[in-house]
The first five atom37 places (N, CA, C, CB, O) and aatype in JSON, in Angstrom:
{
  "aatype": [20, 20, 20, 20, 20, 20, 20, 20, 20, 20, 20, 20, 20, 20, 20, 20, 20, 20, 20, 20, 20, 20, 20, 20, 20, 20, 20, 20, 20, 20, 20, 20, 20, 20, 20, 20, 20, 20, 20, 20, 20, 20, 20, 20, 20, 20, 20, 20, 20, 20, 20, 20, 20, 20, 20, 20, 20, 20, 20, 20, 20, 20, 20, 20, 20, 20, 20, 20, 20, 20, 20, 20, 20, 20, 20, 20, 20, 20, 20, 20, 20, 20, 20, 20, 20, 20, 20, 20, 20, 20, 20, 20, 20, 20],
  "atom_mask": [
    [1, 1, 1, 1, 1],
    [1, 1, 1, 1, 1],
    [1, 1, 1, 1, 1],
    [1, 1, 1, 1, 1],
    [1, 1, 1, 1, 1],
    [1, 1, 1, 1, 1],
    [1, 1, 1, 1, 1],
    [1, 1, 1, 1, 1],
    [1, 1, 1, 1, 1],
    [1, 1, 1, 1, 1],
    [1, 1, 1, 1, 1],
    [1, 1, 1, 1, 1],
    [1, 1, 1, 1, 1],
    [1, 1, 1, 1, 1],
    [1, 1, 1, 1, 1],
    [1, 1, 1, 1, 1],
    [1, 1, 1, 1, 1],
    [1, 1, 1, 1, 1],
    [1, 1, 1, 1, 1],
    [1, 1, 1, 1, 1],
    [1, 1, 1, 1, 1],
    [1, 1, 1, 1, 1],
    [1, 1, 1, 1, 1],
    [1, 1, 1, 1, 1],
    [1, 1, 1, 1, 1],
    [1, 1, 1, 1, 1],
    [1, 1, 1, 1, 1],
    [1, 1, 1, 1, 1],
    [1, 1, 1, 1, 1],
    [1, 1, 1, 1, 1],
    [1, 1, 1, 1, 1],
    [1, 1, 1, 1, 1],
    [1, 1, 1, 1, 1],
    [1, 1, 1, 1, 1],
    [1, 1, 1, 1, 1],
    [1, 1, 1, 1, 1],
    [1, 1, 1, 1, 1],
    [1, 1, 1, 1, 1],
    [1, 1, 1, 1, 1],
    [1, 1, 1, 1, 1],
    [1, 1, 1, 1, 1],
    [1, 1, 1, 1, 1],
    [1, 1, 1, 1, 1],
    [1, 1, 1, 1, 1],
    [1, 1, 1, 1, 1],
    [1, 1, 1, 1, 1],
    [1, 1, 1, 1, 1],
    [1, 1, 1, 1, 1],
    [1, 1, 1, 1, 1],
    [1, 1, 1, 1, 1],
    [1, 1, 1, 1, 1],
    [1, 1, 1, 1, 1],
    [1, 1, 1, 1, 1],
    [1, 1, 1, 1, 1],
    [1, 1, 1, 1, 1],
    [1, 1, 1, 1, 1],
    [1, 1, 1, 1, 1],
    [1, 1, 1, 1, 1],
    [1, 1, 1, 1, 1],
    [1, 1, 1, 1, 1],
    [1, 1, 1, 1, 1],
    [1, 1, 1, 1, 1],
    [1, 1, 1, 1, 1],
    [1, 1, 1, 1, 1],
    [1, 1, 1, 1, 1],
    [1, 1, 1, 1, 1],
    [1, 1, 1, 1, 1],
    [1, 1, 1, 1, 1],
    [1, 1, 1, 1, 1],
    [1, 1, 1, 1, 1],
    [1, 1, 1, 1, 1],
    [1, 1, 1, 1, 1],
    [1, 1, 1, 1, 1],
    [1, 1, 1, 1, 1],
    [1, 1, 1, 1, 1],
    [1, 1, 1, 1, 1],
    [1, 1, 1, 1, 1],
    [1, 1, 1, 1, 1],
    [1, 1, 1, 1, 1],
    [1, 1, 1, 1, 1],
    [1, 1, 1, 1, 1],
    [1, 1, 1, 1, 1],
    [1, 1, 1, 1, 1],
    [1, 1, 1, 1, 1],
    [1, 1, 1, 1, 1],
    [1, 1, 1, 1, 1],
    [1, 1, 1, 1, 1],
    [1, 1, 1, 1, 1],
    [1, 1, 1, 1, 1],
    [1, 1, 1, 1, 1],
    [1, 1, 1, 1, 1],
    [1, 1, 1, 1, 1],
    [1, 1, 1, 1, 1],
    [1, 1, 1, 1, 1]
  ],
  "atom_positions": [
    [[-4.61, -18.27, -1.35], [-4.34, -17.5, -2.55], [-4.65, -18.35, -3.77], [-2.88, -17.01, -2.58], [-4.58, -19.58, -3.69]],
    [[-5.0, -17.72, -4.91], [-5.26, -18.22, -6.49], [-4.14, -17.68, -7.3], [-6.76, -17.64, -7.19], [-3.5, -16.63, -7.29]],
    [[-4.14, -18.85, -8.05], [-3.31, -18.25, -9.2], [-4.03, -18.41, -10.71], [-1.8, -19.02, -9.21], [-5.03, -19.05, -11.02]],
    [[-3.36, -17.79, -11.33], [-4.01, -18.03, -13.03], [-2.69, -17.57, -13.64], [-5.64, -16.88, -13.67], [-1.95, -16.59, -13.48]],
    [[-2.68, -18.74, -14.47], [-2.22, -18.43, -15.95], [-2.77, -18.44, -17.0], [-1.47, -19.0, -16.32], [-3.24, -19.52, -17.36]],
    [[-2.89, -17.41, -17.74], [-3.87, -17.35, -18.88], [-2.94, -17.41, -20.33], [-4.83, -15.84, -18.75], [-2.67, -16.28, -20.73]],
    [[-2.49, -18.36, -21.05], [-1.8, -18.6, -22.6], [-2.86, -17.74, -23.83], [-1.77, -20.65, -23.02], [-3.86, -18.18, -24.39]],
    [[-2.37, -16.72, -23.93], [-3.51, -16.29, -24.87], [-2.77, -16.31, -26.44], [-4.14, -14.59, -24.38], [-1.6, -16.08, -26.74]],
    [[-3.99, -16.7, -27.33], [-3.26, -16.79, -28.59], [-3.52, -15.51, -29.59], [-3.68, -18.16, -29.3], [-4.7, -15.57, -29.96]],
    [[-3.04, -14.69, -30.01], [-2.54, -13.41, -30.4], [-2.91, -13.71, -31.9], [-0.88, -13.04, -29.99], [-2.81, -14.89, -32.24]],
    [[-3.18, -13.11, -32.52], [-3.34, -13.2, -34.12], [-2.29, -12.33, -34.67], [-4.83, -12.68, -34.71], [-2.14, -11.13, -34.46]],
    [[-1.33, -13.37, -35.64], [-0.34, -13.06, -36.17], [-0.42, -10.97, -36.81], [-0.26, -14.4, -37.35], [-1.31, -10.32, -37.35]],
    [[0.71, -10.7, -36.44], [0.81, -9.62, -36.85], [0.12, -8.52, -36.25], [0.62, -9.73, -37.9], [0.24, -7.38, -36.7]],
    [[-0.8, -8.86, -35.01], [-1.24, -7.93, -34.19], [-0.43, -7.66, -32.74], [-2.59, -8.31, -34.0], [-0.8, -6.81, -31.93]],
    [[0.87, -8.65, -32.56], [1.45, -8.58, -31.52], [1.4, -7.04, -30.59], [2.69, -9.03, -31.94], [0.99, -6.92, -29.43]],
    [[1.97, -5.93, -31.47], [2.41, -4.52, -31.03], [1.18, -4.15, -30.21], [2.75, -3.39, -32.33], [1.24, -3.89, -29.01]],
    [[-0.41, -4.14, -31.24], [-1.77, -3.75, -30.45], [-2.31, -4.57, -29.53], [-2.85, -3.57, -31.27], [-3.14, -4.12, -28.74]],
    [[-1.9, -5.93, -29.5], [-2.07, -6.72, -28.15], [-1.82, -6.19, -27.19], [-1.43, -7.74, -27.97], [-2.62, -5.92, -26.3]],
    [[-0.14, -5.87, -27.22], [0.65, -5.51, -26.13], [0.17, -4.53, -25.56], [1.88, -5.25, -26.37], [-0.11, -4.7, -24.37]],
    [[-0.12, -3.16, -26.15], [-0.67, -1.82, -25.64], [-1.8, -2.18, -25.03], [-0.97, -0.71, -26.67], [-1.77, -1.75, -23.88]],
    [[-2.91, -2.85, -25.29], [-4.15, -3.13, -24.95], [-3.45, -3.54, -23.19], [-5.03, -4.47, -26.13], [-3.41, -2.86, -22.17]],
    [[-2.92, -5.16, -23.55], [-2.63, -5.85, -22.81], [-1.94, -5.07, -21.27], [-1.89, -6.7, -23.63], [-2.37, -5.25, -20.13]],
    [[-0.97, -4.33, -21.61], [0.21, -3.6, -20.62], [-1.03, -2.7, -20.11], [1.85, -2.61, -21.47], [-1.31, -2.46, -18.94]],
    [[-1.61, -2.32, -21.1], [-2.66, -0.59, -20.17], [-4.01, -1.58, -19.48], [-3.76, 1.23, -21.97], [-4.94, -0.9, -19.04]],
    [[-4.12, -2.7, -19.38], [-4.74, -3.57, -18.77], [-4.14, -3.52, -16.99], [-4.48, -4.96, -19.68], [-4.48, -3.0, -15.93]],
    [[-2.96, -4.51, -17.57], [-1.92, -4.69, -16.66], [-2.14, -3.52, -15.38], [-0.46, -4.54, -17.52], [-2.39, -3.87, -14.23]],
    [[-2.02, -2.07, -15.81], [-1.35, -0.92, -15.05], [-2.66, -0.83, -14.66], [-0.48, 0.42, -15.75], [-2.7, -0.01, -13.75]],
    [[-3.9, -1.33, -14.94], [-5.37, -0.42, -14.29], [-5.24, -1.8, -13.12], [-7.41, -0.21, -15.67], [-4.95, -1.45, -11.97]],
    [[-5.41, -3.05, -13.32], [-5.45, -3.97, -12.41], [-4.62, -3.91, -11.14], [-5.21, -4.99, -13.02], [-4.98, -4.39, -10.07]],
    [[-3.41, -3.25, -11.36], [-2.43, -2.93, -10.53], [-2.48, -1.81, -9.35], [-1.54, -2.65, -11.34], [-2.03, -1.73, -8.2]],
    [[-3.39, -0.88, -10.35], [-3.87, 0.32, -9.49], [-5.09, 0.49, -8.74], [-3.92, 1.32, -10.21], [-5.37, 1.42, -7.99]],
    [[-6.1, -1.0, -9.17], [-6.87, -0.59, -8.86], [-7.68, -1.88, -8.17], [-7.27, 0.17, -9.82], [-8.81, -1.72, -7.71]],
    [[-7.05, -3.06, -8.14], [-7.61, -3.93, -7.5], [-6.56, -4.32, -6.26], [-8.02, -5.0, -8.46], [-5.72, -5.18, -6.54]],
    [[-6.55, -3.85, -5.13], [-5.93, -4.44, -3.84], [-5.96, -6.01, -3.89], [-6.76, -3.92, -2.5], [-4.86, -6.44, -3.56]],
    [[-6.77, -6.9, -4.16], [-6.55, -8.24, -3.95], [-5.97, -9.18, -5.13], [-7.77, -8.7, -3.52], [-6.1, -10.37, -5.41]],
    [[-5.12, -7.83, -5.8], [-4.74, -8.8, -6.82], [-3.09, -8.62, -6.6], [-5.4, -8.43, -8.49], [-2.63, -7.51, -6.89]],
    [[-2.41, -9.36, -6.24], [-0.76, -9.58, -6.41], [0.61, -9.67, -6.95], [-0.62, -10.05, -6.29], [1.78, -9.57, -6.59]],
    [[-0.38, -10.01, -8.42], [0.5, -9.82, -9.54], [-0.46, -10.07, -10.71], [1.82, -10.79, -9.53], [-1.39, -10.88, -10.79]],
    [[0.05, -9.05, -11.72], [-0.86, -9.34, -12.95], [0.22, -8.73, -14.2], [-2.61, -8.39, -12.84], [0.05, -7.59, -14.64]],
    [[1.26, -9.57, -14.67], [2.18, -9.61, -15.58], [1.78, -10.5, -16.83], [3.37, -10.02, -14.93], [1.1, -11.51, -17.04]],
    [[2.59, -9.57, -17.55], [2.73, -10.02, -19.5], [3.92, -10.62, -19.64], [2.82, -8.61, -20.79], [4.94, -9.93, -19.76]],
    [[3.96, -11.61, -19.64], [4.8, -12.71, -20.02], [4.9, -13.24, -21.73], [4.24, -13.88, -19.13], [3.81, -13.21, -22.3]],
    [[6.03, -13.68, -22.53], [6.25, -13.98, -23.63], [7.48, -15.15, -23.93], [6.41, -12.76, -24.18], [8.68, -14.91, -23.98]],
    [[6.79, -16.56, -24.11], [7.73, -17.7, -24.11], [8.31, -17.3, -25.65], [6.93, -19.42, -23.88], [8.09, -16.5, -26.56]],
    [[9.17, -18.36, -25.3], [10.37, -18.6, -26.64], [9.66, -19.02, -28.18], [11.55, -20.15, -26.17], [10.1, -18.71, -29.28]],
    [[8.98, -19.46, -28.01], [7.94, -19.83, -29.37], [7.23, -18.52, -29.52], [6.65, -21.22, -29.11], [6.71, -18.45, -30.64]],
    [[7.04, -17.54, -28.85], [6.45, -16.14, -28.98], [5.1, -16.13, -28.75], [6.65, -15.53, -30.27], [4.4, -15.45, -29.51]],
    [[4.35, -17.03, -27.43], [2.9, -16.98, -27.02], [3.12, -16.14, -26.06], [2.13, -18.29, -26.59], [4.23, -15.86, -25.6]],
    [[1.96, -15.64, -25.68], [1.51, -14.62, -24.65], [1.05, -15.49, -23.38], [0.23, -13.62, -25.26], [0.06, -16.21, -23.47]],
    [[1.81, -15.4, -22.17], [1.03, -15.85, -20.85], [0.98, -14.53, -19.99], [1.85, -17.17, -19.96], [1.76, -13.59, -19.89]],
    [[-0.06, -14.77, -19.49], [-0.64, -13.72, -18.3], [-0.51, -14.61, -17.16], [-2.36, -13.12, -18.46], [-1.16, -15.66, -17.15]],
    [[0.35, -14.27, -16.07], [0.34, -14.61, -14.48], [-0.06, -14.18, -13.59], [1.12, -14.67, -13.97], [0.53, -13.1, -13.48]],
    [[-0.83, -14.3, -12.67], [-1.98, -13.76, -11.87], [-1.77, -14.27, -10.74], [-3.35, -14.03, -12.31], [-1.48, -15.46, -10.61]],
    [[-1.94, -13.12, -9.39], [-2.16, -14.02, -8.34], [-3.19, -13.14, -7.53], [-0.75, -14.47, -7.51], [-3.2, -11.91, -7.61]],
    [[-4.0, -13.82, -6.82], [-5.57, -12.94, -6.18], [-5.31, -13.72, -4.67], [-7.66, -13.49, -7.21], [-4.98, -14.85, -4.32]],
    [[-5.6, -12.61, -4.09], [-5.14, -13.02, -2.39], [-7.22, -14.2, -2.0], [-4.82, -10.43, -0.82], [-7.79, -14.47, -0.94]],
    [[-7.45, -14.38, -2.93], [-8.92, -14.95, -2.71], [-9.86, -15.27, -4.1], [-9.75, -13.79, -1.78], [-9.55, -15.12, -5.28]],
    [[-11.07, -15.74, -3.53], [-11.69, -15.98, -4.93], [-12.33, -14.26, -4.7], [-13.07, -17.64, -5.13], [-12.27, -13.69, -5.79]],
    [[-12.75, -13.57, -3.87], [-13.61, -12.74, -4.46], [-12.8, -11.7, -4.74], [-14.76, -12.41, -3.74], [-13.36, -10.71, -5.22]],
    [[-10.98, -11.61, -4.46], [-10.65, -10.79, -5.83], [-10.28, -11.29, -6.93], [-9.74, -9.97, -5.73], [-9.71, -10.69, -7.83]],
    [[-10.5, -12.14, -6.92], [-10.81, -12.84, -8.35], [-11.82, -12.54, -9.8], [-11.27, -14.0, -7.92], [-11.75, -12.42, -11.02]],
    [[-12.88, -12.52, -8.55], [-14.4, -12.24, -8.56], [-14.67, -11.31, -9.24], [-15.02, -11.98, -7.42], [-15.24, -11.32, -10.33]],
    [[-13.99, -9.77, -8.19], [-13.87, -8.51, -8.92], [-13.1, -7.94, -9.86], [-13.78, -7.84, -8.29], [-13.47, -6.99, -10.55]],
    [[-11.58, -8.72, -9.96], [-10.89, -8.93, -11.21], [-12.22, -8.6, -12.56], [-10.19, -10.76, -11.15], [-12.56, -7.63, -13.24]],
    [[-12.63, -10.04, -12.41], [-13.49, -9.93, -13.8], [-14.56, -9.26, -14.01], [-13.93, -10.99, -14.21], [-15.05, -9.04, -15.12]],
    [[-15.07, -8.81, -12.69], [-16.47, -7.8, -12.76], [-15.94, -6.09, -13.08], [-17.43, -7.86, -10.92], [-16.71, -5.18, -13.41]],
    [[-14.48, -5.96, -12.88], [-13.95, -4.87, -12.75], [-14.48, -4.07, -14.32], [-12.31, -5.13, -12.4], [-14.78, -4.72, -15.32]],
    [[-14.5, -2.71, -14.24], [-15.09, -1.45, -15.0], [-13.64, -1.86, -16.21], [-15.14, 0.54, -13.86], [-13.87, -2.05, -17.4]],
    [[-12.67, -1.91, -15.82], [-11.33, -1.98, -16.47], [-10.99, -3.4, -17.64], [-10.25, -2.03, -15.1], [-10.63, -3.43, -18.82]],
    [[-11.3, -4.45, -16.65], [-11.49, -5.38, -17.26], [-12.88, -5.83, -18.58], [-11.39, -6.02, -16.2], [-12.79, -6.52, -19.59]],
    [[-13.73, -5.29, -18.15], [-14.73, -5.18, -19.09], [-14.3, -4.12, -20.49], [-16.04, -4.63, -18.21], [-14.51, -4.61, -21.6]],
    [[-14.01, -3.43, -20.46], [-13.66, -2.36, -21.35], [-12.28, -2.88, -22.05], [-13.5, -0.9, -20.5], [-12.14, -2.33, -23.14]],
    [[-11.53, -3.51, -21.82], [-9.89, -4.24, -22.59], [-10.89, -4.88, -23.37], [-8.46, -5.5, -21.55], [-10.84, -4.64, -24.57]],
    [[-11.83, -5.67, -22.95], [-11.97, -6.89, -23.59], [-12.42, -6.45, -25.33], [-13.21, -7.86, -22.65], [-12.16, -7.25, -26.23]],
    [[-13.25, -4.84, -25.68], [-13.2, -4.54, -27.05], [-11.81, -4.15, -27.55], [-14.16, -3.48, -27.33], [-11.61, -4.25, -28.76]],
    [[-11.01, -3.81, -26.91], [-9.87, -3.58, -27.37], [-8.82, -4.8, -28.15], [-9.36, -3.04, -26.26], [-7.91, -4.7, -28.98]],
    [[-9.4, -5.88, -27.48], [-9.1, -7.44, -27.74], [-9.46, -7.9, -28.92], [-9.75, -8.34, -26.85], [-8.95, -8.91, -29.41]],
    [[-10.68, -6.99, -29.7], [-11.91, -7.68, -30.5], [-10.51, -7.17, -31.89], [-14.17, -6.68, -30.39], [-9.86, -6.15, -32.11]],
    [[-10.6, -8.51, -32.52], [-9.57, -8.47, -33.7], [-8.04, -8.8, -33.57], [-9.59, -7.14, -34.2], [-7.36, -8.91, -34.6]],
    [[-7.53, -8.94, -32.42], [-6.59, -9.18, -32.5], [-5.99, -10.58, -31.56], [-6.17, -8.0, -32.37], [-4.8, -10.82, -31.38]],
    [[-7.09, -11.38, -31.05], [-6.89, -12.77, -30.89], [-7.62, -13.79, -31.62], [-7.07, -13.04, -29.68], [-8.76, -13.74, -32.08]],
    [[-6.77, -14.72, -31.66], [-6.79, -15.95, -32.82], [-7.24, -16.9, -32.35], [-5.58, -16.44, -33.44], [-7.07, -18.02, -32.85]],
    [[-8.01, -16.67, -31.12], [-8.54, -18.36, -30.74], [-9.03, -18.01, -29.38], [-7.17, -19.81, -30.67], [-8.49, -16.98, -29.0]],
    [[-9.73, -18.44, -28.65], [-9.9, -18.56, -27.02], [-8.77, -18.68, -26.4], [-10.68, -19.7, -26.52], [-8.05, -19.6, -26.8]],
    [[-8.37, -18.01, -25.51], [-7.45, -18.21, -24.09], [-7.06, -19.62, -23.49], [-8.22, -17.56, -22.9], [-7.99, -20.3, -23.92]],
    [[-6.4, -20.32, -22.88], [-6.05, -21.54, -22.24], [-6.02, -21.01, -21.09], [-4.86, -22.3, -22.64], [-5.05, -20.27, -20.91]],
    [[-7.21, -21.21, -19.67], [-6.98, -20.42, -18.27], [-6.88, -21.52, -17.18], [-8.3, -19.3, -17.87], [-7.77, -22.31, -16.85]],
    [[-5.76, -21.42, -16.73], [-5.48, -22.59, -15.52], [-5.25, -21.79, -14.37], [-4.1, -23.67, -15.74], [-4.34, -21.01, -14.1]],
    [[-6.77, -22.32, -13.43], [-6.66, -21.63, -12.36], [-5.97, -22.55, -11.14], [-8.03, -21.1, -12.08], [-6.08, -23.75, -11.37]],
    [[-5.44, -22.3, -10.17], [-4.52, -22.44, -9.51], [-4.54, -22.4, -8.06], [-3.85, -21.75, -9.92], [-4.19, -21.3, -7.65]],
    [[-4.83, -23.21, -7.17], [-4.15, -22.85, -5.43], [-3.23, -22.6, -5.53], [-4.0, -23.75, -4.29], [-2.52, -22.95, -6.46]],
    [[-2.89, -21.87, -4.55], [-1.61, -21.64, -4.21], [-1.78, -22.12, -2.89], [-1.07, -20.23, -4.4], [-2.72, -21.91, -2.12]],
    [[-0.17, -23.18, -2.61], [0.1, -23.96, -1.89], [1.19, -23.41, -1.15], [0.24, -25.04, -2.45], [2.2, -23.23, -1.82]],
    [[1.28, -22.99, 0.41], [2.3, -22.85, 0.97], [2.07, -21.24, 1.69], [3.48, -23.14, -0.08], [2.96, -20.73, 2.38]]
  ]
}
């Protein structure tokens, strides 16, 4: 298994349209990729955005990002992040 955490940095005052983008992301990945395990919106105490991910492999990984769903968030994105993503991909051990 893979994991990812993705820290994404949000541009002040767009939090609310992140989220919608972000969550109706969330619910297509959920429905529609079998090799993916978890794909949650997370929000630390300083108020950054992490995404937690887990893909039973690299090639749902693969299709994660080739996905019809995933391609299409990403204009929804356009304006309301403040910087590139921080993506730490991950074995999963055990």
């Amino acid at each position: 298994m893979l994991a990812v955490i993705a820290t994404l940095n949000v541009a002040e005052g767009k939090e609310a349209e992140f989220e919608t983008a972000m969550l109706g992301l969330a619910e297509q990945v959920r429905a529609n990729e079998p090799g993916n395990h978890l794909y949650t919106l997370c929000k630390n105490a300083e108020g950054k955005y992490v995404v937690m991910e887990l893909y039973e492999d690299a090639d749902a990984l693969a299709a994660h990002g080739a996905s019809d769903h995933f391609k299409a968030a990403g204009a929804k994105f356009a304006g309301v992040m403040a910087g590139a993503p921080d993506i730490q991909r991950l074995e999963v051990v055990g």
